[in-house]
C-alpha positions in Angstrom: 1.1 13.0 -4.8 3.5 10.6 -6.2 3.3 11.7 -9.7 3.1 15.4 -9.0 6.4 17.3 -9.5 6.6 20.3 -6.7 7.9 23.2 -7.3 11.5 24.2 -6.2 12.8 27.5 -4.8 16.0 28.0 -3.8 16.4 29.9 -0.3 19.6 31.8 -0.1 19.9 33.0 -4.0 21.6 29.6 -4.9 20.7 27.2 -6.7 17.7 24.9 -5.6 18.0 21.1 -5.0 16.4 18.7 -7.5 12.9 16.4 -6.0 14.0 13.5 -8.2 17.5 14.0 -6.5 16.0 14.0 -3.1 13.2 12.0 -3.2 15.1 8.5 -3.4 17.0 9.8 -0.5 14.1 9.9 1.6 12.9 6.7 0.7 15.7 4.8 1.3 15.7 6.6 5.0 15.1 4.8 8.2 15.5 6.2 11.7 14.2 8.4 13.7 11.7 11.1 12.6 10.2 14.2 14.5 6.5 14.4 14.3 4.9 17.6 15.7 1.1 17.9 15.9 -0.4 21.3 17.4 -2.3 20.6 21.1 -5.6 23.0 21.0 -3.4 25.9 22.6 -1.5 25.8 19.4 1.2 24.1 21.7 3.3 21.7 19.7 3.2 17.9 20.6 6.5 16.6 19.4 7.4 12.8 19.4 9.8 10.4 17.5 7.6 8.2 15.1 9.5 5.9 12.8 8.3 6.7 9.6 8.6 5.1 5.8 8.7 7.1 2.6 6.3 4.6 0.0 4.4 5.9 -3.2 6.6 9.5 -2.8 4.7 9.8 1.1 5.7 9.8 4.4 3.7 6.9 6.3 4.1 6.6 9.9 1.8 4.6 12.6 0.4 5.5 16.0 -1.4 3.6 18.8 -5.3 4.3 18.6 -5.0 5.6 22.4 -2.1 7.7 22.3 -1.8 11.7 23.0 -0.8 11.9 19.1 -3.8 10.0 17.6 -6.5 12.1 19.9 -4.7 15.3 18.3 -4.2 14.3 14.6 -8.2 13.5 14.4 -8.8 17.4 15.6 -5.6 19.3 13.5 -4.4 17.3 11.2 -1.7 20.1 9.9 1.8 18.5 11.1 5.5 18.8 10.6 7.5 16.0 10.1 11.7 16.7 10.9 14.4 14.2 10.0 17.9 13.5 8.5 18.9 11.8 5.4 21.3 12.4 2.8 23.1 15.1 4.5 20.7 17.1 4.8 18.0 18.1 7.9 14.5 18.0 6.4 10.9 19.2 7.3 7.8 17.9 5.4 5.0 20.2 6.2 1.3 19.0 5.6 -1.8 17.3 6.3 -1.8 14.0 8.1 -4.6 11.3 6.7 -5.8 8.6 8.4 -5.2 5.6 5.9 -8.4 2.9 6.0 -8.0 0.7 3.1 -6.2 -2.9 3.3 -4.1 -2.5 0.4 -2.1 0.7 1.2 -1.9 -0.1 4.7 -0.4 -3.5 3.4 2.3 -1.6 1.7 3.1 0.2 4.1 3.5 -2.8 6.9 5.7 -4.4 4.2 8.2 -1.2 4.0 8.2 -1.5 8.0 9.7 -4.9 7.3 11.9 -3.7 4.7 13.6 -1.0 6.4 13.4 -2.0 9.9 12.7 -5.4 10.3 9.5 -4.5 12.6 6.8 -6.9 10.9 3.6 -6.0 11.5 0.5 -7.5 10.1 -1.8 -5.3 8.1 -5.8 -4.9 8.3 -8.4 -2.2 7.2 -6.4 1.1 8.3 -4.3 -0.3 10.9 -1.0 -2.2 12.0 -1.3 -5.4 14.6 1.1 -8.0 15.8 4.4 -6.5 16.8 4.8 -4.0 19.6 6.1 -0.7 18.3 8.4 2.0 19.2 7.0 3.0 22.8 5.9 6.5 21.5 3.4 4.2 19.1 1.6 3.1 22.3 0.1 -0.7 22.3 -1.5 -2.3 18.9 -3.5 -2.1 17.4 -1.8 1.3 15.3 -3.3 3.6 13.1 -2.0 4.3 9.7 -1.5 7.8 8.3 0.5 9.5 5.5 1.1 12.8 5.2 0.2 14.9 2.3 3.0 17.5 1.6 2.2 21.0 1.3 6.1 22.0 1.6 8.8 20.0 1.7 11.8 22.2 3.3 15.9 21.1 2.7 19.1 22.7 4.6 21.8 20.6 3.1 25.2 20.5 4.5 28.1 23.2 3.5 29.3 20.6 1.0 26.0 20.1 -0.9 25.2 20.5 -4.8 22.7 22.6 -3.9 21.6 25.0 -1.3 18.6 25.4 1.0 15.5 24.6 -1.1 11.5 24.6 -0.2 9.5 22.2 -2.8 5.8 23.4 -2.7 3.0 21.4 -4.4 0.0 22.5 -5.3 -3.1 21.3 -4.3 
């Protein structure tokens, strides 16, 4: 996904924001994002994760007993809402569970980086620390999210207006 440039559109007839703009704005992001997973009643299941941007992909982590996990192994289509830059953001996609050692490595590492949470990576999960309380207890389970659409609503003084990045498949 990294490599692939998505399409812009602007929204509102202006012009659309730039990915290689943006994109270094979301990696550089920490706080608090909003995951929404749908329950089987199409319901939405919305909870803060802290998440980290690495290899142009969200990454986020999630106790292997919570609510969250159960429903991400039977719909993985999710939204993910945050801030940065200015601007209020929505990543639409497909959540994968991550299994191999070396991305989940990188991924424990950016944890470290950007929020001084240090966990310990294995095959497709977190250990150590404790988490936010919405992870649930270690051992978490690493997913990243594999954008679809990628939705921005800047601020009145922005470069650029509202702008929806698709990528292809």
């Amino acid at each position: 996904m990294a490599s692939q440039t998505p399409r812009a559109e602007g929204l509102t007839g202006g012009p659309p924001g730039s990915w290689a703009e943006v994109l270094p704005l979301l990696e550089s992001h920490t706080g608090t994002y909003w995951l929404s997973v749908p329950h089987s009643g199409h319901r939405p299941h919305t909870r803060p994760v802290l998440a980290v941007w690495v290899s142009g992909q969200p990454w986020f982590a999630s106790g292997e007993g919570t609510a969250k996990t159960g429903l991400l192994s039977a719909a993985p289509d999710v939204s993910l809402a945050f801030q940065a830059g200015g601007m209020d953001l929505v990543v639409e996609g497909s959540a994968q569970r991550i299994l191999d050692r070396a991305r989940t490595d990188r991924v424990a590492r950016a944890y470290a980086e950007r929020y001084g949470w240090a966990p310990q990576a294995g095959d497709g999960v977190l250990t150590g620390a404790e988490g936010a309380p919405t992870a649930g207890p270690p051992p978490y389970a690493v997913y990243t999210i594999v954008p679809t659409t990628v939705y921005a609503f800047p601020s009145d003084d922005a470069p650029h207006g509202p702008t929806r990045w698709r990528f292809d498949a």
